[in-house]
ZADO-1210 file (C-alpha; in nm, 4 decimals, padded with zeros to 6 digits):
<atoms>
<atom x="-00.0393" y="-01.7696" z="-05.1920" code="UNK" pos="1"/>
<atom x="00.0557" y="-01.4750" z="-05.3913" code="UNK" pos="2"/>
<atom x="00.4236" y="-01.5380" z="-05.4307" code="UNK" pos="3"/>
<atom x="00.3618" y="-01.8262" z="-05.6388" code="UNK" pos="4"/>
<atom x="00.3760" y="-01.8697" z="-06.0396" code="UNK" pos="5"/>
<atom x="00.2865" y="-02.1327" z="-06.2758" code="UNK" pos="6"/>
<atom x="00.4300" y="-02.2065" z="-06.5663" code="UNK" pos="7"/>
<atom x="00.1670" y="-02.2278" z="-06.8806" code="UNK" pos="8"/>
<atom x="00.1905" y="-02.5566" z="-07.1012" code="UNK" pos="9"/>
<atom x="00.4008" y="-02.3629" z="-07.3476" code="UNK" pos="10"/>
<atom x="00.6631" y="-02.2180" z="-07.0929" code="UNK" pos="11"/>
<atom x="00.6864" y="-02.5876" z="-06.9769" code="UNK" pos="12"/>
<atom x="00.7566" y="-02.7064" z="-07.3074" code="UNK" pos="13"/>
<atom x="01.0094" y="-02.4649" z="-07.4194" code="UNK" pos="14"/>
<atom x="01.1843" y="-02.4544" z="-07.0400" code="UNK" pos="15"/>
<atom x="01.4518" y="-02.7185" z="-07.1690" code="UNK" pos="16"/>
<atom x="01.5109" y="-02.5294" z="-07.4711" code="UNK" pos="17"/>
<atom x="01.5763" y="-02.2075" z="-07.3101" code="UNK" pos="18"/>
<atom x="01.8369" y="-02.3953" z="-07.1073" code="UNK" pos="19"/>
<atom x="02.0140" y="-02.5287" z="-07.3855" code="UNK" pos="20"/>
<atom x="02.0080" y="-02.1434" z="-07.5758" code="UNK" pos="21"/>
<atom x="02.1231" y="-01.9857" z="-07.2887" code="UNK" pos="22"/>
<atom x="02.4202" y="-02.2341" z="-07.2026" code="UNK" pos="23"/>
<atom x="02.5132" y="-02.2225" z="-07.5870" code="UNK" pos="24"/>
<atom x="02.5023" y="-01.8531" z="-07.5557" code="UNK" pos="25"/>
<atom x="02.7078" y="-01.8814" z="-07.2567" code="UNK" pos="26"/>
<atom x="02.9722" y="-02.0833" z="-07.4228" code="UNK" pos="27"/>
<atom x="03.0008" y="-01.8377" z="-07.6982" code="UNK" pos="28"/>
<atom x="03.0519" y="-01.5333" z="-07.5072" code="UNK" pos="29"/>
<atom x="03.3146" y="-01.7530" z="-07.2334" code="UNK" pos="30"/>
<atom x="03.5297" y="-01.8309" z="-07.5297" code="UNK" pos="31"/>
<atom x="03.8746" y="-01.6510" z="-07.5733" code="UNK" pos="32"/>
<atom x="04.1248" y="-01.6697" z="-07.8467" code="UNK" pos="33"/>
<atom x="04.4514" y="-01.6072" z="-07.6702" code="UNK" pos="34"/>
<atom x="04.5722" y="-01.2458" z="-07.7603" code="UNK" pos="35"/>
<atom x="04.9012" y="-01.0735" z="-07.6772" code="UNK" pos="36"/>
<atom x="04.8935" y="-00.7204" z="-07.8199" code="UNK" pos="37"/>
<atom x="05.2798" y="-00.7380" z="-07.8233" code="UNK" pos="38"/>
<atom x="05.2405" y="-00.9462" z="-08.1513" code="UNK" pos="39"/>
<atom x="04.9311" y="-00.9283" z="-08.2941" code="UNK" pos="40"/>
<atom x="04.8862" y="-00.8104" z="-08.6389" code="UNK" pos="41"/>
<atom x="04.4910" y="-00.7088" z="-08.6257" code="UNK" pos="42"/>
<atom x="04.4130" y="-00.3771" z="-08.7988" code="UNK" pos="43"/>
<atom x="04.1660" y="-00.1738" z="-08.5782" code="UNK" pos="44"/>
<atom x="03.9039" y="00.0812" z="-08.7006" code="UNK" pos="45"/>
<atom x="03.7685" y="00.3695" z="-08.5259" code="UNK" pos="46"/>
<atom x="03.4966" y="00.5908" z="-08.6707" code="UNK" pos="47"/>
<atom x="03.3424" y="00.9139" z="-08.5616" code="UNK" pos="48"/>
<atom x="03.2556" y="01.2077" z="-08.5702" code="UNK" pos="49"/>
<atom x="03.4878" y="01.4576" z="-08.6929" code="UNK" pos="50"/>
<atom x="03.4807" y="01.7005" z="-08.4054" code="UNK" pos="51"/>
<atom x="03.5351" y="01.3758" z="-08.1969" code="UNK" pos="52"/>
<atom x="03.8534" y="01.2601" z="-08.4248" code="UNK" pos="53"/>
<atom x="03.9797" y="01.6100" z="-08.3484" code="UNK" pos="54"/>
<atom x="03.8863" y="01.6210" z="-08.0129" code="UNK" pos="55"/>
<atom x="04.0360" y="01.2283" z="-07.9178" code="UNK" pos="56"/>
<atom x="04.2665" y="01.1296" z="-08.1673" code="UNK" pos="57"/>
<atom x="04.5886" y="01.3119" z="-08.0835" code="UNK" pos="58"/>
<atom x="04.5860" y="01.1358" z="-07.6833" code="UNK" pos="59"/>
<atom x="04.5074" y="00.8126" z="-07.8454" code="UNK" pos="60"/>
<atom x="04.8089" y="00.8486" z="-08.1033" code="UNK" pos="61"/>
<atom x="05.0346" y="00.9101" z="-07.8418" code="UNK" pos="62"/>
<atom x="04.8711" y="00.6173" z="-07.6543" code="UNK" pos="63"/>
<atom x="04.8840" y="00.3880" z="-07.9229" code="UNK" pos="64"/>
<atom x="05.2518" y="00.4353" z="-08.0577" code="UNK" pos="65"/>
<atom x="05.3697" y="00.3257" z="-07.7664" code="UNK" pos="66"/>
<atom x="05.1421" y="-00.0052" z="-07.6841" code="UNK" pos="67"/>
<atom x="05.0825" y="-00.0360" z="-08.0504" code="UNK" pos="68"/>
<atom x="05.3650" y="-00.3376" z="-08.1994" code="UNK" pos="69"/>
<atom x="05.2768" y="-00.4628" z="-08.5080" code="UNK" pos="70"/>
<atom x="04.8788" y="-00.3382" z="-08.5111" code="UNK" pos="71"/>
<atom x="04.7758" y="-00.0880" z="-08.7404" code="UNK" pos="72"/>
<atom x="04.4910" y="00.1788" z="-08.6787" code="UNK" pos="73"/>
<atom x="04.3288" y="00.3385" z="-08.9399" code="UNK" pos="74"/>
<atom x="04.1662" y="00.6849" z="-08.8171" code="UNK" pos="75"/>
<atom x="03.7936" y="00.7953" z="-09.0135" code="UNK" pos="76"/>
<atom x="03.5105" y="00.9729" z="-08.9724" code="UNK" pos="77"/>
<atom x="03.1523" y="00.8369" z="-08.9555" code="UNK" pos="78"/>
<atom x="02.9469" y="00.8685" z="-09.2766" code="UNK" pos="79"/>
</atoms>
């Protein structure tokens, strides 16, 4: 007996609704552009804090020259 719900008028009426959003929702997040970092040309911010930019951005560099091809990376701090 008390492991049981029921759903008000309202819930009932808006179930089929909520089953549409969330499938939409689902198809949006599913769907992929293909992507090969090799030769994209997408220009990628970062922005922090200065003590992090000091901190993180010399390992990245080093990471990024040599996985970057043709993307660019433009380094900032937060405002």
């Amino acid at each position: 007996m008390g492991n049981a719900y029921q759903l008000t008028p309202l819930a009932e009426s808006l179930a089929e609704h909520a089953v549409q959003a969330l499938g939409s929702a689902d198809r949006v997040f599913r769907a992929r552009s293909a992507f090969d970092p090799t030769r994209a040309r997408r220009e990628f911010s970062l922005v922090m804090t200065d003590i992090q930019l000091a901190i993180s951005i010399a390992p990245a560099v080093r990471h990024y020259v040599v996985a970057a091809g043709r993307r660019r990376l433009r380094p900032g701090c937060g405002r």
